[in-house]
C-alpha positions in Angstrom: 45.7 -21.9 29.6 45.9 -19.6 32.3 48.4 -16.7 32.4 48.9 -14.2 35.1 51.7 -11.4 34.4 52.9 -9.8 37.5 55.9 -7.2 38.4 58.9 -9.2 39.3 60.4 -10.0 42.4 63.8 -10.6 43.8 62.7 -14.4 44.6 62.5 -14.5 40.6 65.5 -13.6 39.5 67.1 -17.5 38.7 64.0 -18.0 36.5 64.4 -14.8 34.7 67.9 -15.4 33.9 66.6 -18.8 32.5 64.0 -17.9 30.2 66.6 -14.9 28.9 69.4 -17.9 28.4 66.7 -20.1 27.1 65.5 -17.5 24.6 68.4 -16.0 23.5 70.5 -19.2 23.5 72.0 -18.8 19.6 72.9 -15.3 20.9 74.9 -16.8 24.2 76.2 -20.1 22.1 79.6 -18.0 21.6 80.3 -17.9 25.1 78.6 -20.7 26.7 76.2 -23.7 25.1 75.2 -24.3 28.2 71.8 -22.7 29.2 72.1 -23.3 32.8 75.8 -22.1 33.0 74.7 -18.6 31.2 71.6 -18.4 33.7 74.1 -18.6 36.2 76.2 -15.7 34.7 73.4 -13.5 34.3 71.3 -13.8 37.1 73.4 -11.6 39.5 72.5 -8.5 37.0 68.7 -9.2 36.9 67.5 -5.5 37.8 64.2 -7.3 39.2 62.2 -3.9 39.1 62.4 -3.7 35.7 61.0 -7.4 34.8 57.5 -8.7 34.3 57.1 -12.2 34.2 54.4 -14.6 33.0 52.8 -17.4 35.5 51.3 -20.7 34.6 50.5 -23.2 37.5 53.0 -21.3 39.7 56.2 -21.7 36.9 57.4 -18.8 35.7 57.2 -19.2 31.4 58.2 -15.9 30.1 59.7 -12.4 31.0 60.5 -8.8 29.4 61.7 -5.8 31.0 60.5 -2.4 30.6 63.8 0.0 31.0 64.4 3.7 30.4 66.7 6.2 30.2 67.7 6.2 33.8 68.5 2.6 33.8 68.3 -0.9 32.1 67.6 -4.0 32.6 70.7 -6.6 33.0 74.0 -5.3 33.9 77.4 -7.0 33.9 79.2 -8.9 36.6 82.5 -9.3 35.6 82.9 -12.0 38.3 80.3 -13.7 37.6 80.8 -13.8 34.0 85.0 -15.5 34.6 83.4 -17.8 36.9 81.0 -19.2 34.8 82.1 -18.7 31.8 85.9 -19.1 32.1 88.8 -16.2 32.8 88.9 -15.4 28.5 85.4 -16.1 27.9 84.4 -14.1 31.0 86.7 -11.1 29.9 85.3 -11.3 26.2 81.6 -11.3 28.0 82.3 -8.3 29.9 83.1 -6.6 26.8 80.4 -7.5 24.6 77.2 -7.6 26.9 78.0 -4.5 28.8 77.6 -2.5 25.2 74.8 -4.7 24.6 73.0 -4.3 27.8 74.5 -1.3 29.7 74.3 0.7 26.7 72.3 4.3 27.3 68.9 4.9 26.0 68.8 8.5 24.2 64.6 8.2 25.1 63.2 10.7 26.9 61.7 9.7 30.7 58.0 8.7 29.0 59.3 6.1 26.5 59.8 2.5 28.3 62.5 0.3 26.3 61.3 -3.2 25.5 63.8 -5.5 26.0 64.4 -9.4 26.8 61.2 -10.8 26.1 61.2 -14.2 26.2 59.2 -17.3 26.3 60.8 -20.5 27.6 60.6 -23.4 24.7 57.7 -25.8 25.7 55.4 -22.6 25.9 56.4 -20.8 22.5 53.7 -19.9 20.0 50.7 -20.1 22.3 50.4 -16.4 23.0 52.3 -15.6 25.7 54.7 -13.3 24.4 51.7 -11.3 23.1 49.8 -11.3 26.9 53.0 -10.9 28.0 53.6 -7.4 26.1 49.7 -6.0 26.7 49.7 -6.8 30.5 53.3 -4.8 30.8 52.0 -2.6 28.6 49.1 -1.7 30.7 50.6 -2.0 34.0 53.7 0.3 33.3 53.3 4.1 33.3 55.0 5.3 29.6 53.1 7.0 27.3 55.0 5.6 24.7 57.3 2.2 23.9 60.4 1.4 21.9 61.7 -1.8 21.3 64.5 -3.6 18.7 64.0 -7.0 17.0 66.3 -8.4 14.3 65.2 -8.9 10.2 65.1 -12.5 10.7 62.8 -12.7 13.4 60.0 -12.8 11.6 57.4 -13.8 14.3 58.4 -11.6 16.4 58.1 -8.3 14.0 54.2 -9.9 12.9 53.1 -10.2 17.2 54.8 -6.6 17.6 52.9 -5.2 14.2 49.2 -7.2 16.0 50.3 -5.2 18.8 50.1 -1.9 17.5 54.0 -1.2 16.9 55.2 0.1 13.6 58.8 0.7 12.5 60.4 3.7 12.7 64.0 2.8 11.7 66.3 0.2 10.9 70.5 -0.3 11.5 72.8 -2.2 9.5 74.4 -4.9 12.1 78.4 -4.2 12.2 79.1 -8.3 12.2 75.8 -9.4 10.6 77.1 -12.3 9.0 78.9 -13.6 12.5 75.5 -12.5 14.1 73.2 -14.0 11.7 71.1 -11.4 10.8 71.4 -8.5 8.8 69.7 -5.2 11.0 68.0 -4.2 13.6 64.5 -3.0 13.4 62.9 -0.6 15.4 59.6 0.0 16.3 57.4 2.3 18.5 53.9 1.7 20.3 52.2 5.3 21.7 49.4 4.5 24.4 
């Protein structure tokens, strides 16, 4: 199968909001079971510049941003969020992703912040994710990369260990059991 990875562009952002909904659907289910609907909520704070995506046959299949200390990758729209999600559900949104995804990165300007990777469903476990990660890898200008990944996702720690990344520290999760997973993992890549 043929992949091309590529820097975002504008014209991509409805697709990137889809594969984030898609991939990170358990995570939205609280809000919204609706894929489409949380596309829709997000896609308005798609900070295109900081996505790559991954091309098959012209369909975009997978994404992940690359962020840094001076910025991240999603942002919140409190309007769009009560629109699509509903006046309370919009308000609790607000809340919760904007610590989520607005949250500062205490990195210094060389380390690039992994973040939303994410393969849409008929194209998981075929390799994208990990010619996803080494094409952003070498098209982006860090010297060094940081990414998180819960203890239960277990495929995702093994591609980031084939990768090259290695843990550096972990953090107990505040409402684990509500979550469904226990900590956060952290792991580091240098060039």
């Amino acid at each position: 199968m043929e992949i091309i990875v590529r820097k975002a562009k504008d014209a991509d952002r409805e697709d990137i909001a889809y594969c984030i909904s898609e991939a990170f659907e358990k995570d939205f289910s609280v809000l919204c079971k609706n894929i489409k609907t949380t596309a829709k909520a997000i896609c308005s704070g798609i900070m295109t510049d900081k996505f790559y995506v991954a091309e098959h046959n012209n369909e975009i299949i997978g994404t992940l941003a690359v962020s840094d200390c001076n910025g991240r990758a999603v942002i919140t729209d409190r309007t769009s969020y009560k629109r699509n999600f509903g006046f309370i559900k919009g308000m609790i949104a607000c809340i919760v992703l904007k610590e989520e995804f607005e949250s500062k990165l205490a990195y210094p300007i060389t380390t690039g912040y992994l973040e939303f990777v994410s393969v849409k469903k008929g194209y998981r476990r075929m390799g994208i994710a990990t010619t996803l990660i080494k094409e952003s890898l070498r098209l982006s200008e860090y010297t060094d990369y940081v990414l998180d990944v819960t203890d239960i996702n277990t495929s995702a720690i093994n591609c980031y260990t084939k990768l090259g990344f290695s843990e550096f520290k972990r953090i107990k999760e505040k409402h684990g059991k509500q979550k469904g997973f226990n900590e956060k993992i952290y792991m580091k890549y240098k060039k």
